[in-house]
C-alpha positions in Angstrom: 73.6 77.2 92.0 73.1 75.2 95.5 74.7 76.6 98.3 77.5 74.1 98.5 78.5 74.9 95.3 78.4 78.6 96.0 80.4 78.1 99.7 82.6 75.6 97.9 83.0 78.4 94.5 84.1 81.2 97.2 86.3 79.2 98.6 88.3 78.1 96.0 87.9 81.6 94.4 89.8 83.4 97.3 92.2 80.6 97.4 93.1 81.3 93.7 93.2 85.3 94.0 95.4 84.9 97.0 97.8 82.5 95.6 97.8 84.2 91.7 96.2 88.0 92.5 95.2 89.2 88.8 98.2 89.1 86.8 99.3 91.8 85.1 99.8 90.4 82.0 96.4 89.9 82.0 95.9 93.2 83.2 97.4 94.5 80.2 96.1 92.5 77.4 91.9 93.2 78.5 91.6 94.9 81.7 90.1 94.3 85.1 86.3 93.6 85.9 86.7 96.9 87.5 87.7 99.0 84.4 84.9 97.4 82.7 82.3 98.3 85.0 83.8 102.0 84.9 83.6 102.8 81.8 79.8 101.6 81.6 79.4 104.0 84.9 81.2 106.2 83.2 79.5 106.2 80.0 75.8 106.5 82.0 77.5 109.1 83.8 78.6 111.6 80.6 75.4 110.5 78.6 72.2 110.8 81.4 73.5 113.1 84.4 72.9 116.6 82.7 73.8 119.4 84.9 70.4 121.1 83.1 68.0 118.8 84.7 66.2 119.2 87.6 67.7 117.4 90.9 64.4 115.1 91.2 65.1 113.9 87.2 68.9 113.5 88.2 68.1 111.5 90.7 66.0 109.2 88.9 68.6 108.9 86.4 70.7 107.7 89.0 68.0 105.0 89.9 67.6 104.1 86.1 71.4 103.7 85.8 71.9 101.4 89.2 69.2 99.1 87.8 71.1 98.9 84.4 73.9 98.2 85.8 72.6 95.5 88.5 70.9 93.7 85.2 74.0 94.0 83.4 76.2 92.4 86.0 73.5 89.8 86.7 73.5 89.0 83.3 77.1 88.9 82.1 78.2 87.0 85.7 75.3 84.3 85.1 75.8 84.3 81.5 79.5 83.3 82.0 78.6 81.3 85.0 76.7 78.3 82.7 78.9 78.9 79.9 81.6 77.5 81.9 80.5 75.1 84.0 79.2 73.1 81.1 83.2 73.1 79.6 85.6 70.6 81.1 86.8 71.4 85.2 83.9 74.6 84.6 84.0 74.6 88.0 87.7 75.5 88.4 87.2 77.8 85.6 84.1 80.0 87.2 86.2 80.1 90.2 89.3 81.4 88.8 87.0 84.5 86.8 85.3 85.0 90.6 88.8 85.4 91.8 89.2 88.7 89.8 86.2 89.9 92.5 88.7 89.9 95.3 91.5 91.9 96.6 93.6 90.0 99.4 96.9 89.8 97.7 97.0 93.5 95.9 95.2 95.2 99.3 98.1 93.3 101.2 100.8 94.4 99.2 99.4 98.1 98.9 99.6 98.7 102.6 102.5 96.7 103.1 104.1 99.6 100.6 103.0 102.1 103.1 105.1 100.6 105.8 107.8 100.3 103.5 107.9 103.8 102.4 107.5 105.0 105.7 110.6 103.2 107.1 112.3 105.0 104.0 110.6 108.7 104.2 107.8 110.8 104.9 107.4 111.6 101.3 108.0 107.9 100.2 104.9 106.9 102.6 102.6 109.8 101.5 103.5 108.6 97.7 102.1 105.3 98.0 99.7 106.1 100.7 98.2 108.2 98.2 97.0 105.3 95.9 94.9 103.8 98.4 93.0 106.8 99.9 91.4 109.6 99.1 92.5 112.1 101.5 95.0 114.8 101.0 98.5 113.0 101.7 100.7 116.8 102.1 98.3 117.2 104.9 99.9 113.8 106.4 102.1 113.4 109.1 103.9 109.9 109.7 101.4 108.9 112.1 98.8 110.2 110.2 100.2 108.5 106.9 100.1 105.4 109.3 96.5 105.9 110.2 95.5 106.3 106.7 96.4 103.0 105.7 95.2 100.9 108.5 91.9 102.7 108.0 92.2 101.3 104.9 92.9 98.3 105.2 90.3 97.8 107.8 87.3 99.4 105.5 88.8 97.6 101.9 88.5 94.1 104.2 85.3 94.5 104.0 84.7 96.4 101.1 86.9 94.3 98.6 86.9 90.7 100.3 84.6 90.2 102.7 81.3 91.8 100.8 82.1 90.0 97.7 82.7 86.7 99.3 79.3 87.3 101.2 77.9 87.9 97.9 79.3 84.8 95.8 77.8 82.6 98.5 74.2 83.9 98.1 74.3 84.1 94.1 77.2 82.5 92.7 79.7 84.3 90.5 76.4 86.6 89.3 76.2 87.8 93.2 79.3 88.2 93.1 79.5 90.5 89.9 76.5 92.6 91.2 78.3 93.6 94.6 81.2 94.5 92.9 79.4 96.7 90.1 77.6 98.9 92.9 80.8 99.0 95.0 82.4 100.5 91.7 79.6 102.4 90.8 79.6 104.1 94.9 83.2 105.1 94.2 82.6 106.6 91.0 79.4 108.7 91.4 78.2 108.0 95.0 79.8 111.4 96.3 78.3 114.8 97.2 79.6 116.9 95.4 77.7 119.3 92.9 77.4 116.7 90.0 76.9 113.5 91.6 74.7 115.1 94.6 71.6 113.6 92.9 72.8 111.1 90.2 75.1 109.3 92.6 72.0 109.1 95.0 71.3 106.0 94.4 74.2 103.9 93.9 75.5 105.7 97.3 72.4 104.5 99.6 72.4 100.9 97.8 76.2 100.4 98.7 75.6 101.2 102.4 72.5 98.9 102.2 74.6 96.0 100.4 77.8 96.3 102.9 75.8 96.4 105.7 75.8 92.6 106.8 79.5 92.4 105.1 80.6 94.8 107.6 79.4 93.1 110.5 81.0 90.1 109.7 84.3 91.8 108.9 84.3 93.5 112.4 83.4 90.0 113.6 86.2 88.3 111.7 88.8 91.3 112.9 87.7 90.2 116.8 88.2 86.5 115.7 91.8 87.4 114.1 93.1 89.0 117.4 92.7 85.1 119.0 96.0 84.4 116.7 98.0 87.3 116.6 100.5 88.5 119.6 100.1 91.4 121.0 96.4 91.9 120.4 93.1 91.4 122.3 89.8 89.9 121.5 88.1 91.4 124.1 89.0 95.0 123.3 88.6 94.8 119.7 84.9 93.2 121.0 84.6 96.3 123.3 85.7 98.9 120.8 83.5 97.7 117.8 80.2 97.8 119.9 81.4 101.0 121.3 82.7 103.2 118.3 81.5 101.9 115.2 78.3 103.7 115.7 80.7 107.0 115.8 81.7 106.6 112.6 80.6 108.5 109.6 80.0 105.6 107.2 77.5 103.2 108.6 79.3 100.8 107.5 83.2 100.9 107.8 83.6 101.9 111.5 82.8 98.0 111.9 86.2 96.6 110.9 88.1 99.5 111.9 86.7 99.9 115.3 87.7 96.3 115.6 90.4 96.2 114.6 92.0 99.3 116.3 90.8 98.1 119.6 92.4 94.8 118.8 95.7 96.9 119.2 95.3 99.3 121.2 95.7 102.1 118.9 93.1 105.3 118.0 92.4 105.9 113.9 89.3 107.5 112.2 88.8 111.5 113.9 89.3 114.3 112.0 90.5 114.4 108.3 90.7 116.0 105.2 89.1 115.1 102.0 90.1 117.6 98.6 90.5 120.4 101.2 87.8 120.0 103.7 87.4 118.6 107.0 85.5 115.8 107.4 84.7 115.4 111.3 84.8 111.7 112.8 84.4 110.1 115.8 87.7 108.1 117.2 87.8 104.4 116.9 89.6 102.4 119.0 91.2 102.5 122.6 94.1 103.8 121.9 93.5 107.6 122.1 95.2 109.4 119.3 99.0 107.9 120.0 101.4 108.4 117.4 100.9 105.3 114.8 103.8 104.0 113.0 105.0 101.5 110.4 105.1 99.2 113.1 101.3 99.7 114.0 101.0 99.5 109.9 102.8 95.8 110.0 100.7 94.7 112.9 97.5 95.8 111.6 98.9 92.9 108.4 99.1 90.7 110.7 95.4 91.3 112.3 94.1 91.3 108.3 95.5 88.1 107.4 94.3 86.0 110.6 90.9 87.7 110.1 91.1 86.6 106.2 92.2 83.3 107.3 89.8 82.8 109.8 87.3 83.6 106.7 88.8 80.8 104.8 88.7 78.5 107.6 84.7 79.1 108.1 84.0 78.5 104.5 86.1 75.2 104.2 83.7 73.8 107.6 80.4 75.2 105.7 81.4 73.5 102.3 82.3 70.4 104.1 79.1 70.7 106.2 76.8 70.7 103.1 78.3 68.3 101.2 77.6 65.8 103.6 
């Protein structure tokens, strides 16, 4: 597919998934993408990672089951890719199956719940702040329930919009389908813990590999967004990302959140705890570790969607620049 169609495909894409999300009808009736690729993780993961073999055969394992997955994704997103576009507005069709790659609308409406329950409780906001990360919420204060989500919503950004979009635009709805299968297959097995150590290997280093331009941009985007929204600055957001992202224990996601908490003036990342444990972090942002809130929650919204429009806006000018 020629780059205008793949600009022009990504655009319309996001435009459907924020206008429609995935309903949950269909939701119901045959599942998500998502729960597909799962349970083919899932099924590598119970049938090839035995805790009897030796680390080095675990790990290639791991490598056998990333490249099975790529080629299945590649396959099934090209597959349905020319099935479609040969039917009657394919086009429209192929966009509105990418659309189930993004998460703009249910990410939005996620943190937004955070705020929400906050305003209500502390428990109410560690209830629904628990379904977007994996930390342990009893541990949570309000500002720390605060910080949780904005983390969140800064790293997901880029995880769940930003990299699939980049994606779709090099390799159509099959580049799209390959991101989203190793993002799946990170969260799944790419931890280091005693089974997926070795067997996750793999799928954990190629994630960081594949987000690694995605989270760039996002950062970039989150810098961009500050232009439109009151209240926050450009220039610190700038400051901060160059600054603090390096700080950050992911390679990746201290990017977006580095922008954006220096976009307003607020400290998230540090210290936190993962199933019990501390995980140590650097600080991002130049807010030092002031007391977050629902507010911070609601203005961090704002921040996402001018960065995500922003997005929008730059892959209207590049499908309009190639078409001429």
């Amino acid at each position: 597919m020629a780059l205008e169609l793949t600009l022009a495909l990504t655009l319309v894409a996001l435009l459907f998934e924020a206008a429609l999300g995935y309903p949950p009808f269909l939701l119901k009736a045959i599942g998500h993408p998502v729960t597909w690729a799962g349970r083919l993780i899932g099924g590598l993961d119970a049938t090839i990672n035995r805790e009897s073999d030796s680390p080095r055969t675990r790990r290639l394992a791991g490598v056998a089951a990333l490249i099975l997955i790529l080629l299945v994704a590649l396959a099934a997103g090209a597959g349905v890719q020319n099935l479609l576009m040969r039917l009657p507005f394919g086009f429209l069709l192929v966009a509105l199956v990418g659309s189930s790659l993004f998460a703009q609308r249910s990410l939005y409406q996620h943190v937004a719940r955070v705020a929400d329950g906050l305003d209500a409780s502390l428990a109410a906001g560690r209830e629904a702040v628990s379904h977007i990360v994996g930390r342990d919420p009893e541990r949570l204060d309000e500002a720390g329930v605060a910080r949780a989500a904005i983390e969140s919503l800064a790293e997901n950004f880029s995880d769940g919009i930003v990299a699939p979009a980049l994606w779709m635009v090099v390799g159509g709805l099959p580049g799209g389908a390959a991101y989203k299968m190793v993002n799946t297959a990170d969260s799944m097995i790419g931890h280091r813990d005693s089974r997926h150590l070795h067997f996750g290997w793999a799928a954990a280093r190629f994630d960081d590999l594949v987000n690694l331009p995605a989270s760039r941009l996002a950062g970039v985007l989150m810098v961009a967004g500050a232009v439109f929204v009151r209240g926050a600055s450009p220039v610190r957001a700038w400051r901060a990302m160059l600054r603090d992202a390096a700080r950050h224990r992911s390679p990746n996601a201290g990017w977006p959140e580095a922008a954006l908490a220096g976009a307003l003036g607020i400290g998230i990342a540090g210290p936190r705890y993962y199933g019990g444990k501390l995980s140590t972090d650097g600080v991002m942002g130049e807010g030092g570790r002031r007391e977050c809130t629902a507010e911070d929650i609601r203005r961090a919204l704002a921040l996402y969607r001018a960065a995500d429009a922003v997005m929008l806006a730059l892959l209207a000018a590049g499908t309009l620049a190639t078409a001429l």
